[in-house]
N, C-alpha and C positions, 0 to 999 in steps of 0.2 A: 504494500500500500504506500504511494506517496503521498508527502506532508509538504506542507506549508506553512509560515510563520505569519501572522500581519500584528503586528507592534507597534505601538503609541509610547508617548513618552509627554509627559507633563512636568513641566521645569519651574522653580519659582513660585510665583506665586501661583498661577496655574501655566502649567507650559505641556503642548501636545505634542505628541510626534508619532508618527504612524511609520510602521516598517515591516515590511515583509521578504521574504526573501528573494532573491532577482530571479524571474518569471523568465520561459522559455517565451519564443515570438506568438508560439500559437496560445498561449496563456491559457495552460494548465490547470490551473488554479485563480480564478477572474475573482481580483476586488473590484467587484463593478461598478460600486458606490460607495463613498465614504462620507457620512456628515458629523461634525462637531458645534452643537448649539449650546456655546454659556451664557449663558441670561444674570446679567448682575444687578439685582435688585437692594439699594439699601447697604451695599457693599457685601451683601451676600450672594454668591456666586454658585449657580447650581448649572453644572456641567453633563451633557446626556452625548455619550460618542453611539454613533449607531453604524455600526462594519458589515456591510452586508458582503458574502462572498458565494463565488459559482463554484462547483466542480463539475468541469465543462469533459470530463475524459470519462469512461466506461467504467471505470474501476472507482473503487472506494479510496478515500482521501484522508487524512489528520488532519486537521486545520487548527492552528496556534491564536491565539487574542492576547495581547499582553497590553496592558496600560498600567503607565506611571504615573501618580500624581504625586503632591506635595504633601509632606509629612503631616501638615494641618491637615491634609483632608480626609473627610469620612466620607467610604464606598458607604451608598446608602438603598443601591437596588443591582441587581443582575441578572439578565436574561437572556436564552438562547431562543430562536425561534427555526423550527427544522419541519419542516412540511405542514406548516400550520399549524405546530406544535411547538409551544413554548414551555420550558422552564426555567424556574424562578430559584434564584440564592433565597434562601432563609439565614437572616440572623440568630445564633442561639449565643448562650453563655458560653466563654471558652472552655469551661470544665465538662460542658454536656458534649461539645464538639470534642474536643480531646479524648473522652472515652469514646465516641464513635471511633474515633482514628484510631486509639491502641485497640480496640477487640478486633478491627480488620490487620493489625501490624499484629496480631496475637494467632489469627488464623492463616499466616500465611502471605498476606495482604504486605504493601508497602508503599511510603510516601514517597511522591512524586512531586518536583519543582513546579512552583503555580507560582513566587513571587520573591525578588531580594527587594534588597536595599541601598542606597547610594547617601550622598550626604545627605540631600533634603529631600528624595525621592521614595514611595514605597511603589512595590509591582504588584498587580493583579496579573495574573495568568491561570487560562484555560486553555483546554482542547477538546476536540469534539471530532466524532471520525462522522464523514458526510459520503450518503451515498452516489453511485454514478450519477449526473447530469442533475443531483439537486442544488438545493441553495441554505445557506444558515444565517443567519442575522443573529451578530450579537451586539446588545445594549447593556452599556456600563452608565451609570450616576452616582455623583459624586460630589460632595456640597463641601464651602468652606467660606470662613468668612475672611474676607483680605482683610491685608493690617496696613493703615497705613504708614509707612515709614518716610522720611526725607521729606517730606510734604504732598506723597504721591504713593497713588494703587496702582498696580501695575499687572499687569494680566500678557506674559510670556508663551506663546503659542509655535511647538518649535516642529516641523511638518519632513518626514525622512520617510515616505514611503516605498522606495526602490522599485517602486513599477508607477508608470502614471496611469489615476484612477480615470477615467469616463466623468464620470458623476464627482468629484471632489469639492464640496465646500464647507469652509467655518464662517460661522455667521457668530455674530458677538454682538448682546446687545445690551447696554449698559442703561438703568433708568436710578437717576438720584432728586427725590423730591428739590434739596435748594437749590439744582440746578449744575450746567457741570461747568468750571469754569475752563478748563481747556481738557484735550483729548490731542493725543500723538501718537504717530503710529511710525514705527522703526523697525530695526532687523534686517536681516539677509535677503528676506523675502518680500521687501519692500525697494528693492533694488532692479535695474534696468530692467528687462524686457515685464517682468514679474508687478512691476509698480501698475501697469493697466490691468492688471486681475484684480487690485485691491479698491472698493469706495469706502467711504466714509460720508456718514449723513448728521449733523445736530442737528437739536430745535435744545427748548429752553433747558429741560430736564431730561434729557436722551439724548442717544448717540448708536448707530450702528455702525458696526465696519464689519465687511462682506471681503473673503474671500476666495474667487470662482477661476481659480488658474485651468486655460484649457487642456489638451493633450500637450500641444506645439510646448505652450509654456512654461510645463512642467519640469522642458527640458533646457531651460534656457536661460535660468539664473547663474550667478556665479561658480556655487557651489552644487550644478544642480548636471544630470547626465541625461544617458539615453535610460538611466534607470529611476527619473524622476525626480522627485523635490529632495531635496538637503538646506533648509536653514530655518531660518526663526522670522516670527512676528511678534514686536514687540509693541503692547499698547499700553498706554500710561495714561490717566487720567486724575484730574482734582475736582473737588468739587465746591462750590462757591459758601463762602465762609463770613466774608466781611460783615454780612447784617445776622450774622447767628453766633453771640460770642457766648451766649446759654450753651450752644447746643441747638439739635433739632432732635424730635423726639418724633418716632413713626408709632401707631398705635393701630394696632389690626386684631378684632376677636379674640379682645380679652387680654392680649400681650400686648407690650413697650418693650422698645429699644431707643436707648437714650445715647446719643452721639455727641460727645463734647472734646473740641478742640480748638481753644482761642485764639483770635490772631492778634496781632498789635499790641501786643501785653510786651512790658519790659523782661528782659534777661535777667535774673539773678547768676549775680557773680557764684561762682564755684571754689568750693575747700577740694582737691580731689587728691588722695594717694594711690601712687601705683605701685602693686607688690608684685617685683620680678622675681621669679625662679630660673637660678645660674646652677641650680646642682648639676653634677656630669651629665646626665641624660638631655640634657637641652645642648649638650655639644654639637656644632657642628652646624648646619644650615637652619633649625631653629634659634640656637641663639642669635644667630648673626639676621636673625627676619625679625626678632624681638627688637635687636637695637636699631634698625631700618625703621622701621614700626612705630617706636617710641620718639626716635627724632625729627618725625613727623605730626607726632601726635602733641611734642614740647611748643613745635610749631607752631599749632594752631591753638593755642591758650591764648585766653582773653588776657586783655592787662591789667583788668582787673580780679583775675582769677589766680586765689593761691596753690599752690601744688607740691608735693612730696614724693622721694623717690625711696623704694627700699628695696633690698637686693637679699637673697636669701639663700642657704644652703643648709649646712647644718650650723651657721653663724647668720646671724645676723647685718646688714649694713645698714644704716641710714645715714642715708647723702647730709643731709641735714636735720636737727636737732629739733628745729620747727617748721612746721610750712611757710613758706617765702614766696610774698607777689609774683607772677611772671612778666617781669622784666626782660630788657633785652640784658642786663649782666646778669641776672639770676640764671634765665634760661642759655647763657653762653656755656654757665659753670655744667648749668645740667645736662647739659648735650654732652660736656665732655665727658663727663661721668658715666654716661650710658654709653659713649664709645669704649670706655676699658671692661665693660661687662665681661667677666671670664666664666667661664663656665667651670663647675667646682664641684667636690663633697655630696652630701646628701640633702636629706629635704625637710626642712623644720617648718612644716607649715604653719604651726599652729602657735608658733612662738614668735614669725611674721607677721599673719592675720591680726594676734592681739598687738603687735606693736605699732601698726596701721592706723587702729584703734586709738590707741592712746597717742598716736602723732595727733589725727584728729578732734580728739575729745580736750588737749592739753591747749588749745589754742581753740575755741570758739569766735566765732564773732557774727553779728547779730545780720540780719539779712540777707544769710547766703543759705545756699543749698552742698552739704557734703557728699558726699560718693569715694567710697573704696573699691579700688578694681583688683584682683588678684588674677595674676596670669601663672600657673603651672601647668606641669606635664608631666607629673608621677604622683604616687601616692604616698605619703607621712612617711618617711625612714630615717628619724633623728628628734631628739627630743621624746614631745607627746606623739604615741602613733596611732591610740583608738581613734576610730572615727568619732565615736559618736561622744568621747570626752570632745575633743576639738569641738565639735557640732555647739554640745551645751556650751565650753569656754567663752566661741564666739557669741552666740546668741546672749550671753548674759553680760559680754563686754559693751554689746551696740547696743542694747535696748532698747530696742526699734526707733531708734535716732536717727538713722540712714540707710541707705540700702547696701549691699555687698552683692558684686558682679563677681562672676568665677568662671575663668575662660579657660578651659582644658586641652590642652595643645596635645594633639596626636589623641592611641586609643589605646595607651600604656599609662591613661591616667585613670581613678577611681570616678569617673561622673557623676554617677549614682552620689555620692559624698558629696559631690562639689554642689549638685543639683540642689539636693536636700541643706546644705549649707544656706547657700543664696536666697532659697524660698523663705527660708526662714528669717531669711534679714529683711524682706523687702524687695528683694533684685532679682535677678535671675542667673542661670547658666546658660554657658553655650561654648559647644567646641569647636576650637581651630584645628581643622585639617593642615596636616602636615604634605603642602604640599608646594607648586611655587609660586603662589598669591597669598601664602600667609599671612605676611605683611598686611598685604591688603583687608584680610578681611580682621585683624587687628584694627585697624585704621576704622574700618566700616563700623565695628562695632562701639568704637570711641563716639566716634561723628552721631550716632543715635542718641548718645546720653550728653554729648559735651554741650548744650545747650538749657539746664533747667528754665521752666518760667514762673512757676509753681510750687510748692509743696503742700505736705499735708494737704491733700485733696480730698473732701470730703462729698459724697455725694447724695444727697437726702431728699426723701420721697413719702409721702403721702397716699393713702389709699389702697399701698399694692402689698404683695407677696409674695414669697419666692426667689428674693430679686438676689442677682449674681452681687460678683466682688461690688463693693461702692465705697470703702475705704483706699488710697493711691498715695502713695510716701511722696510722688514726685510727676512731674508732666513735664514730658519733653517738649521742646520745639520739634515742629513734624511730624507728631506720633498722634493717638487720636484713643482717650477713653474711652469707653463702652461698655453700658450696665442695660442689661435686660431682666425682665421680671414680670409678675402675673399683676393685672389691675383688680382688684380685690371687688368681688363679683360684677363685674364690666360695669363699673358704677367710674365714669367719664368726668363727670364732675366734681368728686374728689379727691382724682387725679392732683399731685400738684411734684415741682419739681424744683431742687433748687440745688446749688455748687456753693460749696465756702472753700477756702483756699488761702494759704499766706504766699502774699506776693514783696517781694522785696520788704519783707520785714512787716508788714502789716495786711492784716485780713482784709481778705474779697470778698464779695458773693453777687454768685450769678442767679438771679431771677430769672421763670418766664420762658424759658428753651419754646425756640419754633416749634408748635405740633399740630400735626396732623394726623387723622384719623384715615386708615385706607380703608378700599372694599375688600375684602376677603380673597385671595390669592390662590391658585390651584394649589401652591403646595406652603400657604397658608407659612408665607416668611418669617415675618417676624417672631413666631412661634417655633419655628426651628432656628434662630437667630437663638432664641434663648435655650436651648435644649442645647446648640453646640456651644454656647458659651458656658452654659452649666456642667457639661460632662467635662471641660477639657479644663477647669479650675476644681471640679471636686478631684481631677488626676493627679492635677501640681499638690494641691491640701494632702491628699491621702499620701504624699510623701513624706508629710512633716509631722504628720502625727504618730500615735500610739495607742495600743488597745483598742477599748471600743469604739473608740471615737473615726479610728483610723478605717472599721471594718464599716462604720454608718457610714462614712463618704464611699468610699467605693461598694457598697452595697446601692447608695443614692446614685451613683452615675453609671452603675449597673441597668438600673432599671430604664433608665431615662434613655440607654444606648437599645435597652432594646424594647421601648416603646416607639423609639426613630428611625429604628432598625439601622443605627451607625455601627459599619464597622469599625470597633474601638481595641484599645489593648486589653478589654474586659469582654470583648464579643468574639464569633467567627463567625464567614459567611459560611454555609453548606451548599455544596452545589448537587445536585443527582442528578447525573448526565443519561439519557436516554440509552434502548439499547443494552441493558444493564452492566454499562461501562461504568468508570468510577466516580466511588463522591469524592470531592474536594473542599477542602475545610479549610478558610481564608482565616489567616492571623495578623492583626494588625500589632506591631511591636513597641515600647516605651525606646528610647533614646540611646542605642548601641545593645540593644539586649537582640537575645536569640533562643529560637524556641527549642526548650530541652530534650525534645524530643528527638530532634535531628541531630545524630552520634553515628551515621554510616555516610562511607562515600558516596559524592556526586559523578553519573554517570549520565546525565542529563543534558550536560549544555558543558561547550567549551570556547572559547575567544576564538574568534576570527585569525587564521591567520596562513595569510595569500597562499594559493596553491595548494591547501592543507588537502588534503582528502577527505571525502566523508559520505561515510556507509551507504548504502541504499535502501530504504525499506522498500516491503513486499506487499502485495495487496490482502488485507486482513489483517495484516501485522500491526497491533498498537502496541508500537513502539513511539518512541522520540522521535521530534522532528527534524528533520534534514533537508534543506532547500535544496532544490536544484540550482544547476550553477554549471558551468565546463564540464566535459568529459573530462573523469578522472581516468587509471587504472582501469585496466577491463575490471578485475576483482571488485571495483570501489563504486560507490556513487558520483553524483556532481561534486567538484571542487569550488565551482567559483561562489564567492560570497563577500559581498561590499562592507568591508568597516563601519560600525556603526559610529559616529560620534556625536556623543552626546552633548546638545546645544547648552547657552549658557545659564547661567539663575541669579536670583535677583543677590544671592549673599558669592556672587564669583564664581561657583562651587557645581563640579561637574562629576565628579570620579564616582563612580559606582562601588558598593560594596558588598562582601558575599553575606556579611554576618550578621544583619540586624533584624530584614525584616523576610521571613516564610510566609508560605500557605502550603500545607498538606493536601498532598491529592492520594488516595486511597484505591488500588489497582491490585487486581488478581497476578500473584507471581513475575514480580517487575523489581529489578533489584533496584535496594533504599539508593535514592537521593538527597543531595543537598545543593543550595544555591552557591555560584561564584560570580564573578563579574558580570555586568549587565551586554559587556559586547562578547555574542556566543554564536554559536551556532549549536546545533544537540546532535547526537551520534547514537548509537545503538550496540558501537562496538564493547567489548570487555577488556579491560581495561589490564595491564600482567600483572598478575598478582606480587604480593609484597615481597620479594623474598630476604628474609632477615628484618632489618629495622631501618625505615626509610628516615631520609634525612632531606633538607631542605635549604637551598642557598637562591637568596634572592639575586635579581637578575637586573644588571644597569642597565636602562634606557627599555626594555619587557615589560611587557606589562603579565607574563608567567615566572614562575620561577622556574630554578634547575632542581631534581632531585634523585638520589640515588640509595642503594642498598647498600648495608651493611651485615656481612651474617653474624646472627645472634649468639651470646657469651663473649663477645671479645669484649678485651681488656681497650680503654685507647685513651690518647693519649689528646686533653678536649681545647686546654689553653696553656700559652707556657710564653712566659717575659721573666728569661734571664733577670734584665735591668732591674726587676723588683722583686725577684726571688720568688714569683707567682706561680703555680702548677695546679692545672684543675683535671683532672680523671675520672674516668666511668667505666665500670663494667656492664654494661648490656643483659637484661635477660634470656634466659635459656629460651631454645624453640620456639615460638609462638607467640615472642613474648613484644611487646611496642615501644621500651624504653631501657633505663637502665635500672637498675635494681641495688648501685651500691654507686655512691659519689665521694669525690675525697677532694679537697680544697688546701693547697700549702703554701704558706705565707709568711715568710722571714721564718721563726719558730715557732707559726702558729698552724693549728690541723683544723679543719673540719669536714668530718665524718657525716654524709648522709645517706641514709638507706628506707624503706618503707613503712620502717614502725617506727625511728630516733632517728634525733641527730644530736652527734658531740660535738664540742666543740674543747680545746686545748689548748694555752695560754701558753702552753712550757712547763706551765706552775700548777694549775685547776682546770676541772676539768666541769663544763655546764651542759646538762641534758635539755634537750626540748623536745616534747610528743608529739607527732602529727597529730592535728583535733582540738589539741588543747586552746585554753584563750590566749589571744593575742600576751606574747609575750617578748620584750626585745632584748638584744642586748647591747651597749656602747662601749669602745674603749679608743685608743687612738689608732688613725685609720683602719677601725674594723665597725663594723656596723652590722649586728643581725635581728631581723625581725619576722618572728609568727604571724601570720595569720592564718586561723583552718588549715588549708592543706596549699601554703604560701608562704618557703621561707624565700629575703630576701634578705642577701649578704652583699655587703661590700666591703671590698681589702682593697686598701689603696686606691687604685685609680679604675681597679676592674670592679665593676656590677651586675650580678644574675641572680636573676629572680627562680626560683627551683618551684615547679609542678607537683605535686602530689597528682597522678590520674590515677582513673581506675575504670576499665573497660572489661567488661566477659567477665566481672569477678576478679579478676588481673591487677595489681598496683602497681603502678612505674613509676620510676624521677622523670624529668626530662628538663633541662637546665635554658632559660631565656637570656642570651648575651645583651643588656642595655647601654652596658658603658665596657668598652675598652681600648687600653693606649694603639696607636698605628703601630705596626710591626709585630701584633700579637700572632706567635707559630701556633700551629694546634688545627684539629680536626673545625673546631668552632671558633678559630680567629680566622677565614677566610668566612670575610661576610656575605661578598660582593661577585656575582661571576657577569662576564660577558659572551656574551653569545649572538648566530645570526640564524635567524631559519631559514633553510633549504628547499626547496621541491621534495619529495621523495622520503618524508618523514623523517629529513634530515637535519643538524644542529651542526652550526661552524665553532670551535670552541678553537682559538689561539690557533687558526690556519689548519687545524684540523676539522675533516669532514665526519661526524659520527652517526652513526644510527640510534635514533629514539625513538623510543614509544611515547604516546599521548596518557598518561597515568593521572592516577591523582594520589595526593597525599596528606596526612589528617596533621594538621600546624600543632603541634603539642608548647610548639612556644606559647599558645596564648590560652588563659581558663577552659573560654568556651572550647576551645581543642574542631577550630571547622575544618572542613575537608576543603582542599584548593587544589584545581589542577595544574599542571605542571610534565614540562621532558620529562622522560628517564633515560639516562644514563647511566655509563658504567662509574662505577667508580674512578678507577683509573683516570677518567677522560676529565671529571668534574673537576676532582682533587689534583692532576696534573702528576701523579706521584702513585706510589705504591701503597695497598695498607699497610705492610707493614712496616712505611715508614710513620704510620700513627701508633701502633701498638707498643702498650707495655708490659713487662712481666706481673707488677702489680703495683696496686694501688699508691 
């Protein structure tokens, strides 16, 4: 049976993109029609893609649906429609859909790839096998409410179809009661021949913009071929403000939604401190993006705004003693400052955090608004290292005087920690990808907050119930409040609304917000306005609490998710595909998290990459999909398959990720799956089994890595720097086994001994035990630094740091050692970090002018908790390492 892909992608704030795979002339598989209709109402944005496709051949087809949208949004319906037969996703409780999926993974059954995760993207995917010469229509929706940010909503629509549709249009139609003050329209796809497919229409309080590119046109943009569209529409609008400085409030069957964002209001000056993390781990192209970052951010301070810098490891620095105006000599001293940033030691966050604090609190002054920003990228290994002491420390140092931002650089930092910190002060988190606009979106996320106009922002209301947040510490310039809530029995009249607020030292209040009442809407807005505002702050709550209180909030946004049927991190969609082919159970995920259930390789989807080959199915065969493309191999399927690239987003941010966000799909004798990059193509083939204990070395300038075997019990030999007397070793388990089972660490004349029950540790002098399981326990002495958590020790000696695994797989317990910091020049089996390589025709890898033969494999990252499966070469040993094993082996320990 052949297969087909057709793929969407939604960027930003909503951003679309349709992809399939590239179509033979006589089109095999016909996307005959393609429509994308967002209707934003009220700056609620309700999104309906409707894909309709032929199989125009005699034989029976797979057909793929994959859409992306933005992490904000909730999937809120699903439908296939197959000979005038439709069925429908149901929303359940993830715990009911989860037991559906283990009793079918209990009988035999296995999950199948239906969706990952990228930085601000989650995926839906289905499949549906379609018979000769029918047709299937599948319809996705998906709601969410834009944020304003910078003074502007913005709506990203990025369009990569790989065959040109017949029928293709997005139509966008934007309707805001006060009116819209401008509307623009940009992107790839608003360029040369492409620009006469697109109109735009205003009146006073509306705006549509129509996209109807023909066949010809399809192929005629910049970035665009004989296989169809490749780029982006980007539309931006604001909406008129100056005679509404209340607010406008919309009021529809029973619900309010209250919109306040003043204009013309003065600046309050800024107290801000910024707490930089220089421990080892931010070596290298993070630290050097941080002081980029920050000498731009010194830049753009007001002169009247004071500011603070502190620099952090397992010592502490502060630049200055108090906070000091930004001056041009103030800020000469402090540029210079942040140029000798070194990178150092370990990470005392919590002994930073509170000294922030006290820079701040030891210097008040009367009219301004404070802010603390903390930027790291690991988690506590010096000092205090519980989380949740630091948690309380902080929270009892601020006492809700200011907010705390916590920007987690890379995905070797604790989130979850930093999340639950921030909420608790006021602020928020958000992680910097480590990648090559860090900088930027440092900068991006300064520019959001560097602005206060307001504080204590109090929002009070009359009549109603229900009503979401309406306390606010602080109001950006550019950003925009918003409180929805029930009008307490549609009684209109004692409605009332009002804003109090301290603006440069003395109180406001806003009277009176513009309101209008609408007629009732098909999918009755404003009431799902409040339903998405209510679940996605009972989310943020249920992180900062405990006990009962913590199960009533997510019990409350339980309910709420599946009275709206939002796909949430507390629902799954079910899907029962016709035929009685498989259910698929959609997961939407919290914030770097991954669902525990997927612990088997992915055999589902691999990266695009030129020439690759790739299998052929067979008619009846539900397997995975495999575009057509070039004649490969007589043995093989089509080869060819066009690079996906993924368009831009509103925070910079493109790269796709394997480990955040699943959907199970549930299939008769299909081996387990798991998700990796979003740019793939899927295969059917099997994949050579493990022989020994695989290993993994990432790859410069690849977006795969290299990986190869090692047979099981050897002894090796893992890091070794003469210079500092450093020697780190593992012995490997027996047969079968996935890691090592004994680890030794030796250091000037110090030992540490790690194996699956203990770890010692040896001074020379003393000797300190620690149990896997046990509570966090640490230990400090000069450069040595070790610390428990559960089944996470983390040691550092000297200038080396690895973070050690406890897994345990099949009943099975292994080590397996994470290298974070170490000096250039480290020998050993895990100081070659970095490999280069080129791909070949012929299943082949160029490694140092050598031509090798690989296999397409996968292999399970035990460097990080979650432990995901990521594809990758195999190679031989020899070829990776350049050298023999036994020039890694040693006699022992």
């Amino acid at each position: 049976m052949a297969k087909v892909t057709v793929r969407l992608t939604l960027l930003g704030v909503l951003c679309i993109c349709v992809i399939s795979a590239p179509t033979k002339k006589e089109r095999d598989v016909d996307i005959y029609s393609f429509h994308i209709n967002s209707t934003v109402t009220s700056r609620y944005a309700i999104t309906v893609i409707t894909s309709r496709v032929a199989n125009r051949l005699n034989e029976s087809k797979e057909i793929h649906f994959e859409v992306k949208i933005s992490k904000n949004a909730f999937i809120s319906k699903f439908r296939m429609t197959i000979e005038g037969k439709s069925y429908d996703g149901i929303v359940k409780e993830k715990e009911e859909a989860q037991h559906q999926y283990s009793q079918a993974v209990s009988r035999g059954e296995s999950a199948g790839i239906v969706s990952s995760v990228g930085r601000t993207l989650e995926e839906f995917k289905t499949s549906v096998t379609v018979a000769a010469f029918s047709k299937v229509t599948f319809e996705l929706t998906y709601e969410e409410l834009l944020k304003r940010r910078l003074g502007k909503y913005q709506l990203l629509i990025n369009a990569q179809p790989m065959q040109p549709v017949s029928d293709f249009k997005i139509d966008v139609y934007i309707q805001e009661s006060p009116g819209i003050a401008f509307l623009d329209v940009g992107g790839g796809l608003s360029t040369d021949e492409l620009t006469k497919a697109i109109t735009t229409s205003r009146s006073e309080r509306k705006a549509w913009v129509n996209f109807y590119p023909t066949l010809e046109q399809q192929t005629q943009c910049k970035s665009c071929s004989q296989d169809g569209l490749n780029g982006d529409l980007l539309i931006t609008y604001e909406v008129e403000r100056a005679k509404y400085n209340s607010g406008e409030v919309r009021i529809e069957n029973g619900y309010f939604v209250h919109y306040f964002a003043p204009m013309n209001i003065q600046r309050i000056p800024k107290n801000v401190v910024f707490i930089i993390d220089r421990s080892g781990s931010m070596h290298g192209r993070k630290i050097h993006q941080t002081r980029l970052a920050m000498l731009k951010i010194l830049g753009d301070l007001a002169g009247d705004d004071y500011f603070g810098l502190i620099t952090f490891d397992s010592y502490i620095d502060v630049w200055k003693p108090e906070l000091l105006q930004a001056t041009e000599s103030n800020l000469k001293t402090a540029k210079a400052f942040v140029k000798e940033i070194q990178d150092r030691g370990a990470t005392d966050i919590n002994a930073a955090v509170l000294k922030g604090v006290e820079l701040i609190n030891s210097h008040p002054r009367e009219g301004t608004a404070s802010i603390l920003i903390l930027l790291t990228d690991g988690d506590p290994t010096s000092g205090e290292t519980n989380i949740e002491r630091i948690q309380a420390n902080v929270k009892s140092a601020i006492k809700g005087k200011f907010p705390l931002y916590c920007l987690g650089f890379g995905f070797d930092v604790n989130f979850n920690f930093l999340e639950k910190m921030a909420l608790e002060n006021n602020g928020a988190a958000r992680r910097i990808y480590e990648d090559s606009d860090a900088d930027l979106q440092l900068q991006g996320f300064y520019v959001e907050v560097a602005t206060p106009l307001l504080t204590h922002v109090q929002m009070n209301y009359t009549g109603v119930k229900n009503i979401t947040q309406a306390s606010f510490s602080q109001y950006y310039n550019g950003s925009e409040i918003v409180v929805a809530g029930q009008i307490t029995d549609n009684n209109l009249e004692t409605f009332q609304a009002e804003v109090i607020a301290v603006s440069t030292g003395h109180s406001v209040t806003y009277k009176d917000p513009s309101a209008e009442a609408l007629e009732p809407e098909k999918y009755f807005t404003v009431q799902r306005i409040w339903a998405y505002i209510s679940v996605k702050q009972l989310l943020e709550k249920e992180v900062t609490l405990e006990g009962e209180a913590k199960e009533a909030a997510k019990k409350e946004a339980l309910d709420l998710s599946l009275k709206y049927k939002f796909v949430t991190p507390l629902t799954s969609m079910v899907v029962t595909k016709p035929q009685e082919e498989e259910t698929q159970v959609a997961h939407k995920p919290k914030e770097g998290k991954q669902h525990p259930s997927l612990d088997t390789p992915d055999r589902s989807a691999i990266p695009h990459h030129p020439g690759f080959p790739i299998l052929a199915s067979h008619p009846g065969h539900h397997g995975l999909p495999g575009p057509p493309g070039q004649p490969g191999p007589p043995s093989l399927g089509g080869g060819g398959y066009n690079h996906f690239q993924p368009g831009p987003d509103v925070d910079g941010i493109s790269d796709m990720l394997y480990d955040d966000y699943v959907v199970h799909a549930i299939q008769d004798y299909r081996v387990p799956v798991r998700p990796t990059t979003i740019t793939r193509v899927d295969i059917t083939a099997t994949s050579p089994p493990v022989s020994g204990v695989r290993f993994i070395i990432s790859a410069h300038g690849q977006p795969n890595p290299i990986c190869y075997d090692i047979p099981a019990a050897q002894k090796l030999r893992l890091l070794q720097d003469s210079s500092s007397e450093f020697t780190m070793t593992g012995e490997l388990v027996l047969n079968g086994g996935k890691g090592f089972k004994q680890m030794a660490l030796h250091y000037e004349e110090k030992l540490l001994i790690l194996s699956t029950h203990k770890i010692n540790y040896s001074d020379g002098q003393n000797i300190k035990t620690f149990v896997w399981g046990q509570d966090s326990s640490n230990l400090q002495t000069n450069n040595v630094s070790l610390i428990l958590r559960d089944n996470e020790m983390d040691v550092t000696m000297g200038t080396v740091r690895v973070i050690f695994f406890l897994h345990a797989k099949s009943g099975d317990a292994f080590l397996w050692p994470a290298v974070r910091q170490q000096p250039i020049g480290m020998q050993g089996i895990l100081g070659k970090t970095e490999i280069q390589y080129e791909e070949l025709p012929g299943s082949l890898v160029k490694i140092k002018d050598q031509e090798i033969k690989a296999s397409w494999s996968t292999a399970v990252d035990y460097r990080l908790h979650s432990a995901p499966s990521i594809k990758c070469w195999l190679v031989p040993f020899q070829s990776a390492m350049q050298g023999e094993l036994s020039d890694y082996t040693v006699l022992q320990l």
